[in-house]
N, C-alpha and C positions, 0 to 999 in steps of 0.2 A: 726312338721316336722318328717318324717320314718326315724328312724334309716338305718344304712347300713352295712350290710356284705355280703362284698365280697370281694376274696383275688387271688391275682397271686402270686405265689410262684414260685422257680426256685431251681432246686436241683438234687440230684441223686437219684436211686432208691436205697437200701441196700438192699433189696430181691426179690425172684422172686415174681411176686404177686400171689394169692391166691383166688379162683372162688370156690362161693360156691352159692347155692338156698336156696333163704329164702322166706316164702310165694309167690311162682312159680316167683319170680324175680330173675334173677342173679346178684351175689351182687361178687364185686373185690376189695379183698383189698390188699394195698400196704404200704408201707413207704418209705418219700425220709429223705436223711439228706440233711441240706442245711447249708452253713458255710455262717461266716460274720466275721470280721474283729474288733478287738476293740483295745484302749491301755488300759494294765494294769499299776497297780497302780506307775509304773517306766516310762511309760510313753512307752513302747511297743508296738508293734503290736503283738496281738496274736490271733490266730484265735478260733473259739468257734462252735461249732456246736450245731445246733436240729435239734431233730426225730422227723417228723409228721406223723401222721397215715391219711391214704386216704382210701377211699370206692367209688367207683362208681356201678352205678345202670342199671341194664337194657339191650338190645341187644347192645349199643355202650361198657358197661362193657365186654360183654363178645368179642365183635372183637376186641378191647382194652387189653385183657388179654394177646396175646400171647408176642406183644411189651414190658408187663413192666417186665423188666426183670433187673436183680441186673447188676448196673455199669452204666445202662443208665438215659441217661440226660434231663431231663421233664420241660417245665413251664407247671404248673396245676393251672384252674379255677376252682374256686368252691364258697364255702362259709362253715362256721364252722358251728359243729354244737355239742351241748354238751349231753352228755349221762351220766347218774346216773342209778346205780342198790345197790342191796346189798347183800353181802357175809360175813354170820357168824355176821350179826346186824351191819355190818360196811357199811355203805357208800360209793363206788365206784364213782368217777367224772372223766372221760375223754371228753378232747377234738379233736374233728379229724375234717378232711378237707372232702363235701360231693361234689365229685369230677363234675364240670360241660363238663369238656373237657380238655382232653391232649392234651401236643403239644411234640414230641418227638424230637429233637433236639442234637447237638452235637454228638460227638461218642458215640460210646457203649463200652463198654469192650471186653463181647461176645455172642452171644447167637444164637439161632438156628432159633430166627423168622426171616421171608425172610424181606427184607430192601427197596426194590428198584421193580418196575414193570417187570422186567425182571424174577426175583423169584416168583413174584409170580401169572404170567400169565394172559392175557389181560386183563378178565371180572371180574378179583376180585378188590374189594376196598382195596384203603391202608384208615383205619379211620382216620390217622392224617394229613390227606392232606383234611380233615372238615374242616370247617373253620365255626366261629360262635358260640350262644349259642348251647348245645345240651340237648335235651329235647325228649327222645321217646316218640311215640304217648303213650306207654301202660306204661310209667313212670312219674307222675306228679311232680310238688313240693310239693307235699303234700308228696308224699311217702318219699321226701326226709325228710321232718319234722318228718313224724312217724316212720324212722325208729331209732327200739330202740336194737340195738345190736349195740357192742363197733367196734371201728375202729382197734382195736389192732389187727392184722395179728398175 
């Protein structure tokens, strides 16, 4: 039996994200924090957070870029995916999320991308009203496997 990864996460973004070309791909990357709830050793609730690092690939990354913007509120598909390099003979290991689709949700804080079809006039797509896996034709799963640059924004 295949193993499996795959993950939905639900979080906020901490920064604006961040569009760069990497062998003529456009590559986005972001970070959400996402809190969760635990008791401590008294038997508390205290809340806990992690930073994930996200990357998405491709023309859906780059109509996707103007939306992630720090304060707003994301469930993100994807799947992890782990990257090793080395710096001064040490060993680098991160792991990040290799983004299959956003879904943009909740409020935002603030930001300047347009929110609603009114902004931003008839014949343009909102990308998060997709729905489904997302997969460009000129981006495979394979590119998601080889890519070997860190998720770290």
């Amino acid at each position: 039996m295949n193993d499996m990864n795959y993950v939905f996460i639900q979080g906020r973004i901490v920064r604006d994200a961040e569009k760069s070309i990497r062998n003529d791909v456009v590559v986005v990357k972001f970070a959400i924090a996402v809190n969760r709830q635990m008791r401590d050793e008294d038997g508390n609730y205290v809340q806990k957070t992690s930073f994930i690092n996200l990357a998405i690939f491709g023309t859906y990354a780059d109509k996707m870029s103007d939306y992630l913007v720090k304060g707003r509120q994301v469930i993100v598909e994807g799947h992890l995916k782990q990257n090793r390099w080395e710096i001064d003979g040490k060993t680098i290991n991160t792991i990040g999320l290799a983004v299959h689709l956003v879904r943009l949700i909740g409020s935002k804080i603030s930001t300047n991308a347009p929110t609603d079809k009114n902004e931003l006039g008839e014949n343009d797509d909102i990308p998060f009203e997709q729905t489904g896996m997302i997969f460009d034709d000129e981006i495979s799963e394979e590119m998601f496997d080889s890519y070997d640059g860190d998720f770290i924004s």
